[in-house]
ZAMARGU-4260 file (C-alpha; in steps of 0.2 Angstrom, whole numbers, plus 5000, padded with zeros to 4 digits):
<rodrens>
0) 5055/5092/5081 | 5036/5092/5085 | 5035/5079/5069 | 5047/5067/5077 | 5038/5068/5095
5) 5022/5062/5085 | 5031/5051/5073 | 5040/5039/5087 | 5024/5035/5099 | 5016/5031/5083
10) 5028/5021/5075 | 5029/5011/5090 | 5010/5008/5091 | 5010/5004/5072 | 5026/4992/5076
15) 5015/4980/5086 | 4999/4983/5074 | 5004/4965/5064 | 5002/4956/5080 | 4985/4959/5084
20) 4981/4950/5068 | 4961/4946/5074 | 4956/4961/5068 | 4962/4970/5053 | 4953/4985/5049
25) 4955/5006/5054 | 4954/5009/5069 | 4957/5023/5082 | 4969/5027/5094 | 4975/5041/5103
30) 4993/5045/5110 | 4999/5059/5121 | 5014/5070/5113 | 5018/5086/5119 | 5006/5086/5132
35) 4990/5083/5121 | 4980/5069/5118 | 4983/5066/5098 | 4969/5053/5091 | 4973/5044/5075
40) 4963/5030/5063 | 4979/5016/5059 | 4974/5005/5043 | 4981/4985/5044 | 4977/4976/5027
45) 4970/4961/5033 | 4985/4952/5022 | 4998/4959/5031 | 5008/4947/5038 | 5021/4949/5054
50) 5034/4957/5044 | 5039/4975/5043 | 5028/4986/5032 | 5029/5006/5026 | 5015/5016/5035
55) 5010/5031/5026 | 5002/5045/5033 | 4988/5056/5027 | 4983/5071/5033 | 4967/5081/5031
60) 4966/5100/5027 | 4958/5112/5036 | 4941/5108/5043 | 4941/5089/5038 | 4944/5074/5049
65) 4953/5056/5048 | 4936/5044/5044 | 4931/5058/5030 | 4950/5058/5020 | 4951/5041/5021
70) 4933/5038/5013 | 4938/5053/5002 | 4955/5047/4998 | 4950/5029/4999 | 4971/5024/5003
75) 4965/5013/5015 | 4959/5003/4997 | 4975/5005/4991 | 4985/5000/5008 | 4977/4983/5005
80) 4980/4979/4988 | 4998/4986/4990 | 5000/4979/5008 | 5007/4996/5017 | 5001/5003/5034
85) 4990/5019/5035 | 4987/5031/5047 | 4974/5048/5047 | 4980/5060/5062 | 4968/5073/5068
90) 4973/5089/5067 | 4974/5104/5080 | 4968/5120/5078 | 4953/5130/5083 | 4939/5121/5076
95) 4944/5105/5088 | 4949/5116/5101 | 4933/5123/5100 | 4924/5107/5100 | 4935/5101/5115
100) 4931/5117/5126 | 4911/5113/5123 | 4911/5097/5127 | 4919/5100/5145 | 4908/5113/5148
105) 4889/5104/5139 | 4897/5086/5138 | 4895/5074/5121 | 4880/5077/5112
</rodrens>
């Protein structure tokens, strides 16, 4: 259940994704789903056109983050050559909650 109240804002964002065609690249994005604030780095190959297109979703283990798996994983590489979508969610868990709770109380550093 918690999957498909992520997957559906998500696949909304990603189904208007083709239309901002200026700028094709990762970029972030966040969207709220089960009261909290999910962020996200969505890949557009710069050739994808205004048709449909699979996304594919990569997730980080423990302690890593969306920009370092998809330099480590380098599918955004892949997404272009083989024209798919590709999103890197944040996790949650106590390392961002943790990180959260710090900057409300010392602010961005």
């Amino acid at each position: 259940m918690r999957a498909r109240l992520i997957a559906l804002p998500l696949a909304a964002l990603v189904a208007i994704a083709p239309a901002a065609a200026a700028e094709r690249s990762t970029v972030s994005h966040q969207v709220e789903s089960g009261g909290l604030v999910r962020m996200y780095s969505l890949h557009v190959p710069p050739a994808l056109g205004p048709e449909p297109a699979p996304l594919v979703l990569v997730f980080h283990g423990g302690g890593g983050n969306g920009p370092g798996t998809e330099r480590l994983t380098r599918f955004s590489a892949l997404a272009d050559r083989e024209r798919f979508l590709v999103a890197y969610p944040e996790g949650i868990g106590r390392k961002l909650e943790r990180r959260a709770r710090d900057l409300a109380v010392t602010g961005p550093s």
